[in-house]
C-alpha positions as CSV (number, residue, x, y, z in Angstrom):
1,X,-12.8,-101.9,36.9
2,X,-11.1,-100.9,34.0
3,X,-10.3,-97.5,34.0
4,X,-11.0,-94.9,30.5
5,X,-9.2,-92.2,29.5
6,X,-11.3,-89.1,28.3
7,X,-10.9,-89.3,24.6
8,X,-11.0,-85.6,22.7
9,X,-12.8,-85.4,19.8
10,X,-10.4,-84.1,16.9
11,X,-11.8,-81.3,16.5
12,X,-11.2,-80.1,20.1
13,X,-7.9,-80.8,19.0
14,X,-7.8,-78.6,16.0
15,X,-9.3,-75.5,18.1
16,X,-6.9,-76.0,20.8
17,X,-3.6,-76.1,17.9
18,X,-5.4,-73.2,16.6
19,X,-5.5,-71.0,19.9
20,X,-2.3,-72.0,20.4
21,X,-0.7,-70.4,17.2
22,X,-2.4,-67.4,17.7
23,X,-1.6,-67.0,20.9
24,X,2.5,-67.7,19.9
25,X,1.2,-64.8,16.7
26,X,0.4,-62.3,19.4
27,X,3.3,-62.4,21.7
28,X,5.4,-62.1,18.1
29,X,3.5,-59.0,17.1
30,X,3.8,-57.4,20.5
31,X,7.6,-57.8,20.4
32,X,7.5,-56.6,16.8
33,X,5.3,-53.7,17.9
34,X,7.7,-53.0,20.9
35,X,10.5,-52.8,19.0
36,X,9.2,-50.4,16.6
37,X,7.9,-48.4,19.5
38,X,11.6,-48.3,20.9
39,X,13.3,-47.4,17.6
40,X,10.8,-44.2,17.1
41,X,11.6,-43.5,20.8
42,X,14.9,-43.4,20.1
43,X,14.9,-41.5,16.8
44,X,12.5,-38.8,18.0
45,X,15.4,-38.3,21.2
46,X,18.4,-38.0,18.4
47,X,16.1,-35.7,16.2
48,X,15.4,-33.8,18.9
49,X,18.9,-33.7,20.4
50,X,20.3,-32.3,17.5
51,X,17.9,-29.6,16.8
52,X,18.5,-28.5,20.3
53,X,22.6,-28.7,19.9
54,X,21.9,-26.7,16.2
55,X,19.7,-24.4,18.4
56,X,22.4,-23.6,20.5
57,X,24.6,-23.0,17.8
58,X,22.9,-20.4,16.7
59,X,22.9,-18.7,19.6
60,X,26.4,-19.0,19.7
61,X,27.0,-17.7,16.7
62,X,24.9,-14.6,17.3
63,X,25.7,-13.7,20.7
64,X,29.3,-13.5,19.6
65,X,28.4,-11.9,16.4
66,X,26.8,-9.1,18.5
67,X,29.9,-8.7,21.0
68,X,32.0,-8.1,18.2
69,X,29.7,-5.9,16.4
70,X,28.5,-3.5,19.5
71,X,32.3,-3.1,19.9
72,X,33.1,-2.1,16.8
73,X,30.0,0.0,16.2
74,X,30.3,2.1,18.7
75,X,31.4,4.6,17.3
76,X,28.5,4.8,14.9
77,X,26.0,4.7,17.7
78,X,24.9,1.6,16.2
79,X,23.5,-1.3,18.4
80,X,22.7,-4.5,17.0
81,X,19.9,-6.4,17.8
82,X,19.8,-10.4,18.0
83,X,16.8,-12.6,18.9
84,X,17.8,-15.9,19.4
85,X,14.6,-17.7,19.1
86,X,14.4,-17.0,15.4
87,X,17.9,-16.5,14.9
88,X,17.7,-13.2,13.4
89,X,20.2,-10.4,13.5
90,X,18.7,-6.8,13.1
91,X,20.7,-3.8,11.5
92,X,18.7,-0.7,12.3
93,X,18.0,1.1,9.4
94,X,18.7,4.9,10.5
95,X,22.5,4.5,9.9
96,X,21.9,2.7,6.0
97,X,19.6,4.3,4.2
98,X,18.4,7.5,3.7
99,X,14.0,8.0,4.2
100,X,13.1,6.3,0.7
101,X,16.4,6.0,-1.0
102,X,17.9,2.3,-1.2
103,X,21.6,3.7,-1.9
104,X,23.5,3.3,0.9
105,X,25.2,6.3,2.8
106,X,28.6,6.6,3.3
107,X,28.3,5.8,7.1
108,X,26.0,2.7,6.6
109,X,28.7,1.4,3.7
110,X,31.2,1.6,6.8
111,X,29.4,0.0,9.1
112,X,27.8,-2.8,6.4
113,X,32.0,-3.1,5.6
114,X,32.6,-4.0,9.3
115,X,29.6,-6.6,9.5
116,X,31.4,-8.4,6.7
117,X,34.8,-8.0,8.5
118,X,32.8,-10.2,11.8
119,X,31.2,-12.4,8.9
120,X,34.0,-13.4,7.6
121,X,36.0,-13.9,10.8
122,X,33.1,-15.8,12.5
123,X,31.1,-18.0,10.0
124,X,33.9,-20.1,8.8
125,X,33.9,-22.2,11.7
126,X,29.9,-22.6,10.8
127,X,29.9,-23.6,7.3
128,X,31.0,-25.4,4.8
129,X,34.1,-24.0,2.6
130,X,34.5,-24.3,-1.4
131,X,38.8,-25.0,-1.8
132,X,40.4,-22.1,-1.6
133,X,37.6,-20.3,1.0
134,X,38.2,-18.4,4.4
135,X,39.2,-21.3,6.7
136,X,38.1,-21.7,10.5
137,X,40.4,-19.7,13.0
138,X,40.6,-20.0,16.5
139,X,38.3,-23.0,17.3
140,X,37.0,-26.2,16.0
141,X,34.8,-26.6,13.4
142,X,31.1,-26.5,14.9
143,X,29.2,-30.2,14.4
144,X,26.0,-28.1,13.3
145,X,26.6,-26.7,10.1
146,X,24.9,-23.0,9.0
147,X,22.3,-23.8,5.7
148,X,21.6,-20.3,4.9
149,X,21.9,-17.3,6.0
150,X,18.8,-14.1,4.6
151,X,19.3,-10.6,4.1
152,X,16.6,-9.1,4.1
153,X,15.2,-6.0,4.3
154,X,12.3,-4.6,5.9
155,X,10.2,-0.8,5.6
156,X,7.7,0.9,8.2
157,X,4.0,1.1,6.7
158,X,4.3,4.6,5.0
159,X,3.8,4.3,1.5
160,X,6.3,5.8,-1.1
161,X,5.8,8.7,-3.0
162,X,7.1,10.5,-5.7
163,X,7.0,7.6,-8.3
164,X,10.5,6.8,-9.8
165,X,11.7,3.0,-10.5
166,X,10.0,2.2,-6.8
167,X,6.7,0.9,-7.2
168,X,6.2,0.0,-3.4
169,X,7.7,-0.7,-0.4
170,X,8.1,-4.3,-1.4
171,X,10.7,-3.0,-4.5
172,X,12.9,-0.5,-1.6
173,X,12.9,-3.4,0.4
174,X,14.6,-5.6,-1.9
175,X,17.2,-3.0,-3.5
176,X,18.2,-2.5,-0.2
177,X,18.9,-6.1,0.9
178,X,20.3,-6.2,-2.3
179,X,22.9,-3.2,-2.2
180,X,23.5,-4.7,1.6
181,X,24.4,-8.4,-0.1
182,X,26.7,-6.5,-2.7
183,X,28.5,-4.5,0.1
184,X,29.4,-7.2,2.2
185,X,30.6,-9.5,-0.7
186,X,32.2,-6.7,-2.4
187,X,33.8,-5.7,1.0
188,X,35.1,-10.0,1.5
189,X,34.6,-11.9,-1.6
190,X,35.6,-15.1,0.3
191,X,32.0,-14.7,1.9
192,X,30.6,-16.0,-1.2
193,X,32.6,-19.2,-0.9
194,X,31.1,-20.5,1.8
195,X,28.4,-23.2,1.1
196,X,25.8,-25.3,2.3
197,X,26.8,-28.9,0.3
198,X,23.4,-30.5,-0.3
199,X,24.2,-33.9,-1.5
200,X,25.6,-33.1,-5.1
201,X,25.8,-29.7,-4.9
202,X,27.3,-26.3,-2.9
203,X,25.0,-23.7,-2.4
204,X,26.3,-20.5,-1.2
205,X,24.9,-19.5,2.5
206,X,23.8,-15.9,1.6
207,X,20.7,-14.9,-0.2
208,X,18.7,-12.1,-0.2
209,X,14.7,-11.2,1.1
210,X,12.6,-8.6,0.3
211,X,9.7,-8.1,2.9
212,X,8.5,-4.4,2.7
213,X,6.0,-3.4,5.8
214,X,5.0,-7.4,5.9
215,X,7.1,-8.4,8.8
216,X,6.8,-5.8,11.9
217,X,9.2,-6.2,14.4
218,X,7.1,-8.9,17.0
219,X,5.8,-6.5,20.2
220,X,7.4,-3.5,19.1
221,X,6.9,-0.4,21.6
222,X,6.7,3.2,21.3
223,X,5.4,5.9,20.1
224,X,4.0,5.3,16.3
225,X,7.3,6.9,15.5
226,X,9.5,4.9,17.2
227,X,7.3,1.8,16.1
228,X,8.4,2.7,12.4
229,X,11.8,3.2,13.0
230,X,11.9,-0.1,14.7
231,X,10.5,-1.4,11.5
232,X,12.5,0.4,9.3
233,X,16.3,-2.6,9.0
234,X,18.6,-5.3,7.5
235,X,17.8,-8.5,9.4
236,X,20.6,-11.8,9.0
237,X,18.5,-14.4,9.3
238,X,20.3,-17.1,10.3
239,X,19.0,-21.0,9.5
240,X,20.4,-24.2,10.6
241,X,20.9,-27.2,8.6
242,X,18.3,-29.5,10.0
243,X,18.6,-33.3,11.2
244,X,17.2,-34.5,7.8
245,X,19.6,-32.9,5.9
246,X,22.6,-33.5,7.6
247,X,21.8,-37.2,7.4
248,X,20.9,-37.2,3.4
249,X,24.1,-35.5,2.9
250,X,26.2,-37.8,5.4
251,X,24.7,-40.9,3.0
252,X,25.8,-39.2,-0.1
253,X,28.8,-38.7,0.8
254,X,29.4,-43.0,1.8
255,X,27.2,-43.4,-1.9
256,X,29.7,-41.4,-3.7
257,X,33.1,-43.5,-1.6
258,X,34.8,-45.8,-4.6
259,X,34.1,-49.0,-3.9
């Protein structure tokens, strides 16, 4: 007997060639989708990498911003106070400023005039210099660069009296993180010369913040009286350029390369 062959109709044909390129889509867009996956992965470890490295950074900078400091405030009986987390150094007030007044005292121009002495030896190696600033000595210059750095000031909750050019404790506040900024540039000028540089331009590191009785020191203790006192400083804030940043100014600097 002659044997047949089952013959397909063409359409079978058609829905076969048609499963088969979707099937050869799929497998495409599941190594597409993998690969995307992997390159996030990736990006989120650097991102993450380097905000733990600028993280650390900081803490360098302030623990040996506070060794130098307790040393040579001794004789003050000023301690500073660091917190690491935020990145904040904290000035207590008691030594500055009289109750009310944003002039600084004699004593707290000394001691503001020996911050800027530890400023000026330390931050160089953390930021980025205009020609002719305070250069780095001692030790390489950090990878993770400073991007600002706040004064500001901070009052208890007591509110002012006796009228005058004060309105509120939002205005003593800001004179005094003012008058702090203007002591410790006018005791090192070269601190204004060091920068952040933010694509095209150089932004100086040091600004100033005026926060009146808005930002308590976090789980203070004490009596209500110590509580105020606590309140009552001149914090550094210290901030970090982030991984964004860093990498917008790394491409403008190969944008602006002759070619």
């Amino acid at each position: 007997m002659e044997s047949r062959g089952v013959r397909r109709s063409r359409s079978e044909e058609e829905e076969e060639s048609y499963f088969v390129s979707m099937a050869d889509m799929m497998v495409g867009l599941l190594f597409i989708f993998i690969i995307l996956l992997l390159y996030f992965a990736l990006q989120f470890r650097q991102t993450t990498d380097t905000l733990t490295s600028a993280g650390q950074t900081r803490r360098e900078i302030l623990e040996t911003l506070k060794e130098r400091l307790d040393k040579r405030l001794k004789p003050y009986n000023l301690t500073v106070r660091i917190d690491a987390e935020t990145g904040v150094l904290s000035l207590p007030n008691s030594i500055l400023f009289d109750t009310g007044q944003f002039a600084l005292k004699p004593e707290g121009r000394q001691a503001v005039d020996i911050v800027a002495d530890e400023l000026s030896a330390v931050l160089p190696c953390y930021a980025d210099r205009l020609p002719g600033g305070p250069p780095c000595r001692g030790k390489p210059v950090a990878a993770n660069k400073i991007d600002a750095i706040f004064i500001e000031g901070h009052t208890d909750s007591d509110p002012l009296s006796g009228g005058g050019v004060l309105r509120d404790n939002m205005d003593l506040s800001a004179l005094r993180a003012t008058n702090t900024f203007r002591q410790l540039t006018d005791a090192h000028p070269e601190l204004e010369q060091l920068v952040n540089r933010s694509g095209h331009q150089s932004v100086p590191i040091l600004g100033v913040a005026g926060y009146g009785e808005r930002r308590p020191v976090p789980d203070a203790a004490g009596t209500p009286d110590q509580i105020k006192a606590q309140n009552r400083r001149i914090d550094l804030r210290f901030l970090m350029v982030t991984p964004r940043s860093a990498e917008g100014a790394a491409m403008s600097r190969i944008l602006e390369q002759p070619r």
